[in-house]
C-alpha positions in Angstrom: 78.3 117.4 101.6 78.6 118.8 105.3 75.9 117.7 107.5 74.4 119.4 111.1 77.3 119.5 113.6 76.6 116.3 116.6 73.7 116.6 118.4 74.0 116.1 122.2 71.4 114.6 124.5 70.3 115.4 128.1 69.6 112.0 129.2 71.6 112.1 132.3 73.2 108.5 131.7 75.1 109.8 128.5 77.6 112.5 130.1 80.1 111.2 128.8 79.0 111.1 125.0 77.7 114.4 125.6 81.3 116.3 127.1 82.9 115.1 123.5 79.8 116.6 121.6 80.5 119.7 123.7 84.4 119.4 123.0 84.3 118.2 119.1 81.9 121.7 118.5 84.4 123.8 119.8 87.2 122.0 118.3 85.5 122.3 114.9 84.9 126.0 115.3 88.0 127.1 116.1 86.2 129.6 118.6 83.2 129.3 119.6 80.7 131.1 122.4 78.9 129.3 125.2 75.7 130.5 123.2 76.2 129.4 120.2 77.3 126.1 121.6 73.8 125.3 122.9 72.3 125.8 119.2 75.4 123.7 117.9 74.6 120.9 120.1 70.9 121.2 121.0 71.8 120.7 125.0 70.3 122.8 127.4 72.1 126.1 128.5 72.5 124.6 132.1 73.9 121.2 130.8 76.1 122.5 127.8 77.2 125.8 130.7 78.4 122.7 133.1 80.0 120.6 130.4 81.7 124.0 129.6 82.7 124.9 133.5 84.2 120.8 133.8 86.6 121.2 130.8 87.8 124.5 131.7 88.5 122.6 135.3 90.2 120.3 133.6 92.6 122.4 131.3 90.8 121.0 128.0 89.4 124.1 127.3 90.7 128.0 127.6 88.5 131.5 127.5 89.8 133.5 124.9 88.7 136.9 124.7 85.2 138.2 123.4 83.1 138.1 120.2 82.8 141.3 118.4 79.8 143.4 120.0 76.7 142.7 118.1 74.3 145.4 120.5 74.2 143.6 123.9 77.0 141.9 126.2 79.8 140.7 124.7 80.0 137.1 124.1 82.9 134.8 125.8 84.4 132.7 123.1 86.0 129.7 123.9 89.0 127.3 122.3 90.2 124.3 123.0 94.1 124.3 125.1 96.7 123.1 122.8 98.9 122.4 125.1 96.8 120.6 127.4 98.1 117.0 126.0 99.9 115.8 123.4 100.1 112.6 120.8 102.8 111.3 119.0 102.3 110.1 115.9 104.2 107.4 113.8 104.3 106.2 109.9 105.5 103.2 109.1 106.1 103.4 105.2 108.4 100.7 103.5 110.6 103.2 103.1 110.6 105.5 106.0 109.0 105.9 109.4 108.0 109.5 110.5 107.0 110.9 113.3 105.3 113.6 114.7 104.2 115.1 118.1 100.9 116.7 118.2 99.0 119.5 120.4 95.7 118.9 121.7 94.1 121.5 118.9 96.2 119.0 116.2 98.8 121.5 115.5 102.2 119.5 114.6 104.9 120.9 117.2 107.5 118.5 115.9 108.4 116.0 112.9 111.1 113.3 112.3 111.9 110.9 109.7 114.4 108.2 109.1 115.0 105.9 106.8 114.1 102.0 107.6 116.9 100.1 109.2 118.8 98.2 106.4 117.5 94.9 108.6 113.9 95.8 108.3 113.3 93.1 110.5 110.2 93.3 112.6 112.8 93.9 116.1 115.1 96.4 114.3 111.7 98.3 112.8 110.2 98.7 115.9 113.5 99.3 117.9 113.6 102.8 115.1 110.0 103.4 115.4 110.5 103.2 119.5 113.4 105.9 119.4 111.8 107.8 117.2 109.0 108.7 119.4 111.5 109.2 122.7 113.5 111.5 120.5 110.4 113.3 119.8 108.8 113.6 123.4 113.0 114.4 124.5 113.0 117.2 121.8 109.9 118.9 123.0 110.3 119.1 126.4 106.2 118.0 127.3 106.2 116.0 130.5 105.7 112.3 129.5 102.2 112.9 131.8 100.8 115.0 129.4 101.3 112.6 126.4 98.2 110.7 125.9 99.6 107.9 123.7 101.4 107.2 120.6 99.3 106.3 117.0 100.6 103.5 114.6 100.2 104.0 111.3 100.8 100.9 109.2 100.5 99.7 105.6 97.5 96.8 106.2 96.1 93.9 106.3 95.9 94.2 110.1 94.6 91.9 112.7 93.1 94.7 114.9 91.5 92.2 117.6 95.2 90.8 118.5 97.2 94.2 117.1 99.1 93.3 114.7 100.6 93.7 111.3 99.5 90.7 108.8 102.5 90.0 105.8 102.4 93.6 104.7 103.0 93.3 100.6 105.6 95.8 100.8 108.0 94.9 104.0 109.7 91.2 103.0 109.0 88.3 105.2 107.1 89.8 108.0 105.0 87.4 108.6 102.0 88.1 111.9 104.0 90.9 113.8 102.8 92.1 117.2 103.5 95.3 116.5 101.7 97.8 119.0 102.6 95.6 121.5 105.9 95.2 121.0 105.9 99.2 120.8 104.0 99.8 123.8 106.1 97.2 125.7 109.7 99.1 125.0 107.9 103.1 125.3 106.1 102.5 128.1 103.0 104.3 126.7 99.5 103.4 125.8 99.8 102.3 121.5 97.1 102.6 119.3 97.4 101.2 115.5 95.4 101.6 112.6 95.9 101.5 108.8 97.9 104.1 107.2 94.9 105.5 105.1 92.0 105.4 107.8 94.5 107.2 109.8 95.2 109.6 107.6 91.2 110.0 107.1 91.2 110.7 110.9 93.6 113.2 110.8 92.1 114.8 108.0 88.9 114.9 109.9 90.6 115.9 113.0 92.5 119.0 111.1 89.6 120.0 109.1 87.4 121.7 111.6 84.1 122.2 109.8 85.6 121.7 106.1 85.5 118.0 106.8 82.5 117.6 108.1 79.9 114.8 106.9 80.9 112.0 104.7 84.3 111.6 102.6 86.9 109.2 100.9 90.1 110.3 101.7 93.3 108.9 99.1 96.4 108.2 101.0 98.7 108.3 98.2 102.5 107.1 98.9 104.7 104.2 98.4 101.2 102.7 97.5 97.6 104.0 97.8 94.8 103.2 99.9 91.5 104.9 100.8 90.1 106.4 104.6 86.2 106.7 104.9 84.4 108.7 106.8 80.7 108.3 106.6 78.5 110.8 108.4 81.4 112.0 111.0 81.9 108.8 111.9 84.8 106.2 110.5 84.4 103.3 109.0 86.8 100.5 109.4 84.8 97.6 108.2 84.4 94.5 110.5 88.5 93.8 110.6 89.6 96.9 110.6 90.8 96.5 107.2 88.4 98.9 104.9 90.2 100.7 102.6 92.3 98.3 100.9 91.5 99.3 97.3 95.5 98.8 96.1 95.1 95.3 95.9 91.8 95.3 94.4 92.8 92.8 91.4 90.8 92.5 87.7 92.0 88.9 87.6 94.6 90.3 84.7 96.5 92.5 83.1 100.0 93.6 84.9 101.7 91.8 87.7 101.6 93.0 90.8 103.9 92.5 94.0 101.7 91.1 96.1 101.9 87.8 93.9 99.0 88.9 91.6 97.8 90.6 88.3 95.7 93.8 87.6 96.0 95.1 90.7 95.8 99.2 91.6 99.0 99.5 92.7 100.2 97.6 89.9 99.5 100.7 87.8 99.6 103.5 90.5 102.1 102.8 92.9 105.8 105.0 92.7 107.5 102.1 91.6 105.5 101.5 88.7 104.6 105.0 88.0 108.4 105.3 87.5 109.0 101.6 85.7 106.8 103.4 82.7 108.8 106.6 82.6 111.5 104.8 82.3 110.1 102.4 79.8 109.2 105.4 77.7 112.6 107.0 77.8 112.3 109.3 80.5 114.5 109.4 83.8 117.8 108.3 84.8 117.6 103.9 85.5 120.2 104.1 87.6 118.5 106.7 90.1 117.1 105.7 93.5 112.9 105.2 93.0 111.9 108.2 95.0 114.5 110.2 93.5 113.3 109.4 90.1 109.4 110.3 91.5 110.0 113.1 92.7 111.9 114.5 89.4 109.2 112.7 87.1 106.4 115.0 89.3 108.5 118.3 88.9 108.9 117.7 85.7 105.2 116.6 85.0 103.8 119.9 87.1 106.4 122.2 84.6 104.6 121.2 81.5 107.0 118.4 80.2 104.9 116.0 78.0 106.3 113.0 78.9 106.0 113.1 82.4 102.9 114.7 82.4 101.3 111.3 80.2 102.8 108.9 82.7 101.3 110.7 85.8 98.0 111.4 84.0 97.4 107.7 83.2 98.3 107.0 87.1 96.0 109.3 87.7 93.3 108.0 85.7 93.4 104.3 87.1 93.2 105.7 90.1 90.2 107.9 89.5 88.3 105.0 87.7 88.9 103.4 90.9 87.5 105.8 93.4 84.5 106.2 90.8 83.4 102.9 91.4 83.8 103.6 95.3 82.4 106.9 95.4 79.4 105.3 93.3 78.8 102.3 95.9 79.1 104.7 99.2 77.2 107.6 97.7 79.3 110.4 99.0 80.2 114.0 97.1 83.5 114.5 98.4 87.2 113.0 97.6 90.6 113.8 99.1 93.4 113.7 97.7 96.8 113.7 100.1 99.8 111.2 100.3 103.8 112.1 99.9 103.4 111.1 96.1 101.6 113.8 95.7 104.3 116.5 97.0 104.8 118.3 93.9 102.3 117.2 91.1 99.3 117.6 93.2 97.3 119.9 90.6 97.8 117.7 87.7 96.9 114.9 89.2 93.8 116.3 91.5 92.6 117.6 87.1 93.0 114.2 86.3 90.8 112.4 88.7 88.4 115.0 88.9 87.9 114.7 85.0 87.3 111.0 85.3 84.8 111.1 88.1 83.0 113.2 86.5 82.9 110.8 83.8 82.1 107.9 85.4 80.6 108.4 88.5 77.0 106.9 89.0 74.1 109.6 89.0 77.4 112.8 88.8 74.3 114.8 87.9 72.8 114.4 91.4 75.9 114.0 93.3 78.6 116.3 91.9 81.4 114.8 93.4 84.2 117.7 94.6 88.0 116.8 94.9 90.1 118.4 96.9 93.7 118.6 98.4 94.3 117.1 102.1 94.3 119.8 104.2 97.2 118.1 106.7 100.0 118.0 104.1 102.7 115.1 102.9 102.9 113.6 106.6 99.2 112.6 106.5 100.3 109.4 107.9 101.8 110.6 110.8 99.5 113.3 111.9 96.8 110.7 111.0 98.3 108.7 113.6 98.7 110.8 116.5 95.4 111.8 115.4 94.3 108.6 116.4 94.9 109.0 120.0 92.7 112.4 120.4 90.2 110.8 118.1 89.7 108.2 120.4 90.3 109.8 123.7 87.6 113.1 123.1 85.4 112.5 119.8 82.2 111.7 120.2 81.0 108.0 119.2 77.8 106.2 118.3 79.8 103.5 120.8 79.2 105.4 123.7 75.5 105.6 123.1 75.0 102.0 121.8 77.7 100.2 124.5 76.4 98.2 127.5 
């Protein structure tokens, strides 16, 4: 459910909190007047007018034209500049890193993707990641000044305090990897790093404007699944950084899983076993790379073939009897689905999990609980990442109010 946009304050000794109230509003809107700015954000006229003056000054913020005449003077409406900065984003997926550079509005001005190195050591993983990002700031032609950072987005567990990647299931003998730092040290720019899902959740939120506003889970749906949450506009990361993790989440039975143990999520629900019992049931080519197999197996699944369309269903189900039991604990009414696995099967498999929460969700008769597709496509990762930057450099945070 979307809640009342941020409220601002005009106790002088939180300018700060209240210029990202000021900027998130507009953001949000799209286009917004001064006027209806000072109702958004319950400032005064003179407080939210020199907020408005400062980040015109500074190139955050652009006049564009005038509301349509209602009677009297015509309004000024105002947008944020996407070109005053830029992010770059980065995915690191055990198959593939992508990358992205992003305008200050979140527009996506450029994408990349490579395959990993075939040493996906730690050195030659961030030695791709590193030229990935100076290929992307080279190809757009933005002055390195007006790049604000580069986002990490990595499969977890993290260590957030001492950035760095913890034996990642899916990247072979990793071990504690410095990663940001190691990226940061060879670019030469400012690295931030979060989990690939609660990035994506970011740039979901980021993206969304006011259709992601309030409280949601978001499903980052790739080589494996994980979960973003936002909760009342603000993230939550949990006290390690590491919330989210439901793809591990074991029974204590059933199939193996390999992380080393049995019932988990992914053990069901990830590509490679979504495709292992196609296979098993006749269906597919064994001999086929995995994601060439996926991405037939979703074609055929979205084109009515029965086969297909059982083996993604029962994915689908496992993985919407696991967000009910989420979506039950956290009490919110809104899931999104997004995630590369979901390129071409999307419908089915948004049917299938909708059906289930409605079945098992706690108190569904209260809290209807909506699905819905991610609004920032198949490179969630990536956006979510350079999303990470702007989220941290203009949105407003309880932080800010609560800090020393």
């Amino acid at each position: 459910m979307a809640k009342a946009s941020w409220q601002g304050t005009n106790l002088p000794r939180v300018g700060g909190f209240n210029r990202a109230v000021v900027l998130d509003a507009i953001r949000r809107r799209g286009e917004i007047s001064r006027v209806e700015l000072a109702q958004r954000t319950g400032l005064t006229a003179q407080t939210m007018s020199n907020i408005v003056r400062a980040l015109i000054e500074d190139g955050l913020v652009t006049e564009n034209g005038h509301a349509p005449s209602t009677g009297g003077k015509r309004r000024v409406l105002l947008k944020i500049a996407p070109d005053a900065y830029s992010s770059v984003g980065l995915h690191l997926d055990p198959e593939r890193i992508t990358g992205v550079l992003l305008d200050m509005a979140g527009g996506v001005r450029l994408r990349s993707t490579r395959r990993l190195p075939d040493d996906a050591s730690p050195s030659a993983v961030a030695s791709a990641l590193t030229r990935t990002l100076q290929q992307l700031v080279r190809r757009s032609g933005v002055d390195e000044d007006r790049v604000l950072g580069v986002g990490l987005a990595v499969p977890g567990p993290l260590d957030a305090a001492h950035r760095q990647v913890l034996s990642p299931p899916n990247l072979t003998g990793w071990g504690t990897v410095p990663l940001a730092d190691i990226v940061a040290e060879r670019a030469g720019l400012p690295v931030v790093m979060d989990n690939d899902a609660t990035a994506a959740a970011i740039g979901e939120r980021w993206a969304g404007g006011e259709h992601r506003e309030g409280s949601f889970v978001y499903v980052h749906w790739g080589t494996g699944v994980g979960i973003g949450v936002v909760l009342d506009d603000q993230v939550h990361r949990g006290v390690s950084n590491n919330a989210g993790e439901i793809g591990h989440l074991s029974s204590g039975g059933g199939r193996g899983c390999h992380c080393g143990r049995r019932g988990c999520l992914e053990a069901h629900c990830s590509i490679r076993s979504i495709v292992a019992d196609w296979r098993s049931a006749g269906g597919g080519d064994g001999e086929a790379p995995i994601a060439q197999s996926y991405e037939q197996l979703c074609r055929l699944a979205a084109g009515g073939d029965a086969l297909a369309g059982k083996v993604l269903r029962a994915a689908a189900t496992k993985l919407g009897q696991a967000l009910a039991s989420v979506v039950s604990v956290l009490d919110v009414d809104s899931v999104v689905l997004g995630g590369p696995a979901l390129r071409h099967a999307s419908d089915l498999v948004r049917t299938q999990v909708s059906k289930v929460l409605t079945k098992h969700v706690w108190a569904h008769e209260v809290r209807p609980v909506q699905v819905a597709p991610a609004l920032i496509g198949e490179d969630a990762g990536a956006v979510g990442a350079a999303s990470l930057v702007l989220d941290r450099a203009y949105s407003p945070r309880l932080a800010t109010l609560l800090g020393p």
